[in-house]
C-alpha positions, 0 to 999 in steps of 0.5 A: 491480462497481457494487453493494456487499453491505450490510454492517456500517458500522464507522466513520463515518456513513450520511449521508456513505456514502450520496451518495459510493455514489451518485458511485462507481456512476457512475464509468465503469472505465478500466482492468481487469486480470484474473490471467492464466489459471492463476494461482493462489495460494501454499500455503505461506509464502514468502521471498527466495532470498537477501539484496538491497540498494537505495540512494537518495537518503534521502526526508527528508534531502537530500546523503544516501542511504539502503540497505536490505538485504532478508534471508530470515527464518524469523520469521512476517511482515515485520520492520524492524530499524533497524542504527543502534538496536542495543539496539531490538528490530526493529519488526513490520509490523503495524497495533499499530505505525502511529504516525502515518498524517498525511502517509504510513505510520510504524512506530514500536516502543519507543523514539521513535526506533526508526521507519521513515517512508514505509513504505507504498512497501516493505510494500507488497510484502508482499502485491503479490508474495505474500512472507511472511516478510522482515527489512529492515536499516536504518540510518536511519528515513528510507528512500530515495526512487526515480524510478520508484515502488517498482520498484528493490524489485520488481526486487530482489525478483525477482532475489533469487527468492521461494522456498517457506519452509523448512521448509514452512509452510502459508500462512493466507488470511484473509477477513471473516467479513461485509461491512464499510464504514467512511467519513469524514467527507468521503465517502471509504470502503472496503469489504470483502466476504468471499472468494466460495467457491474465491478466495483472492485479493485484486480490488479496485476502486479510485477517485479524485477530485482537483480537478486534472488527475488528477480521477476515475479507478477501475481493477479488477484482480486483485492478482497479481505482473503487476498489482502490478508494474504499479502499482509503477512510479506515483509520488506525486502532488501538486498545484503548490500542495503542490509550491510549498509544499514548495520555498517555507514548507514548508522551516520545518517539520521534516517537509518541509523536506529532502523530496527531491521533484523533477519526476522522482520524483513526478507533479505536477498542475496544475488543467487539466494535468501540469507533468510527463509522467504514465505509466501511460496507458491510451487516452488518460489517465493512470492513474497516480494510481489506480495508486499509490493502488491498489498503493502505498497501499491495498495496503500497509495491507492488509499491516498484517494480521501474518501470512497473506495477505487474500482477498475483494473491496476496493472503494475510493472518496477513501480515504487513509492514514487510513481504510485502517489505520483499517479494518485496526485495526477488523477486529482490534478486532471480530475480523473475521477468520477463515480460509478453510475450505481453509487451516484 
């Protein structure tokens, strides 16, 4: 998957898409993972057998911690009610509502106070485990922070069982009605190429490239339960210098002073080497950068669609936050989506 379909060009300019095509075709793939034989995609809406909960030290405020009760829903789509706001109306996974993408996804709708930061690690879920209709319960907008990426969630999942909804409802799967590019300004793009005839599924191609220890890595893969529980265990990534800065200056503004990052919970990357160990290696090298900007990340944006489930082909290259929901509010604004021929 070295070619990308021409297509439409959304945002950003051809002058910077050109060079970074250049750089991903080159790009060797260090890992691909393929649905097993016989996977095949749901039908019909589904959500939680029954109700689940997951405590953690809150990400935002330290000696505290945070729950999430994780509850079956009749309503269409993934709903946040924050417990503590009684008089809000529960906030819609949704693209409407991203209120700001500058250091993670945040949700916000009505009043101000009414938001649920760092969301990206749980929604997230929503496509990767093919759940469609779920209510969290929150107390905080600051949601807790696990060591393992977001694998207490997968497991509660799991335990919790993902069941046909009922009544039954059939299940849209949505896919671009062209080829699609946006690019910013620094050569990060994403791509979106309409599903080929009979797939239903998401096959994304994701690519990285820091200046440290991580440096290039790209990965291909089916998005199916194996792979998304795969990817679910990496953990964000950041450079000593950003770590420094958390522990040092970054403690006089309000949005990293009390973030509860420690050597365990988060992959830290030196300019030559890891100042922790790296998971998720695959003949040799650490894949776990991709990974959680695969699963953790890209993943999550694509379930900013409300309702249904994407299918087509992703493909990936030092995007971030930024451009992914950036790419999802553009394919509702030109209204880019249409439904498979088999699920109208």
């Amino acid at each position: 998957m070295n070619e990308l379909q021409s297509g439409r060009l959304l945002l950003g300019d051809e002058r910077a898409l050109a060079p970074s095509l250049e750089r991903w075709a080159a790009l060797p793939v260090d890992q691909v993972l393929r649905a097993p034989p016989g996977w095949r995609p749901d039908a019909a809406q589904t959500t939680l057998g029954r109700e689940f909960q997951v405590t953690g030290p809150a990400t935002y405020s330290r000696r505290t911690h945070s729950t999430m009760r994780f509850a079956p829903s009749a309503r269409p789509g993934w709903w946040i009610d924050r417990a503590d706001l009684p008089e809000q109306l529960p906030i819609q996974v949704s693209a409407r509502n991203v209120w700001t993408t500058a250091r993670n996804i945040v949700l916000r709708s009505g009043n101000p106070h009414n938001y649920l930061r760092m969301v990206e690690h749980i929604i997230a879920l929503k496509l990767g485990l093919g759940l469609d209709n779920v209510l969290i319960h929150i107390g905080t907008g600051d949601p807790p922070l696990f060591d393992v990426g977001s694998m207490p969630l997968v497991d509660g999942v799991e335990q919790a069982g993902i069941v046909v909804q009922s009544p039954r409802q059939p299940l849209v799967y949505w896919t671009v009605k062209e080829p699609v590019t946006v690019v910013n300004p620094s050569g990060g793009f994403l791509h979106l190429a309409p599903a080929e005839p009979g797939q239903q599924g998401l096959r994304l191609d994701v690519a990285v490239d820091f200046p440290t220890a991580i440096g290039r890595q790209r990965i291909q893969f089916d998005l199916c339960g194996a792979a998304f529980r795969l990817g679910a265990q990496a953990r964000t990534n950041c450079s000593i210098a950003e770590m420094i800065f958390a522990k040092t200056v970054g403690k006089l503004f309000a949005d990293v002073r009390g973030l509860g990052y420690t050597r365990e919970n988060i992959l830290i990357a030196g300019r030559h080497g890891y100042l922790n160990t790296p998971r998720l290696v695959e003949n040799g090298k650490s894949l776990e950068a991709v990974w959680h900007r695969a699963v953790l990340d890209l993943v999550a944006a694509l379930s900013l669609i409300e309702t249904g489930r994407l299918a087509g082909t992703v493909v990936s290259y030092k995007a971030g936050h930024a451009l992914d929901v950036r790419l999802v509010t553009q394919l509702a604004l030109h209204d880019l989506l249409e439904p498979l021929p088999s699920a109208r």
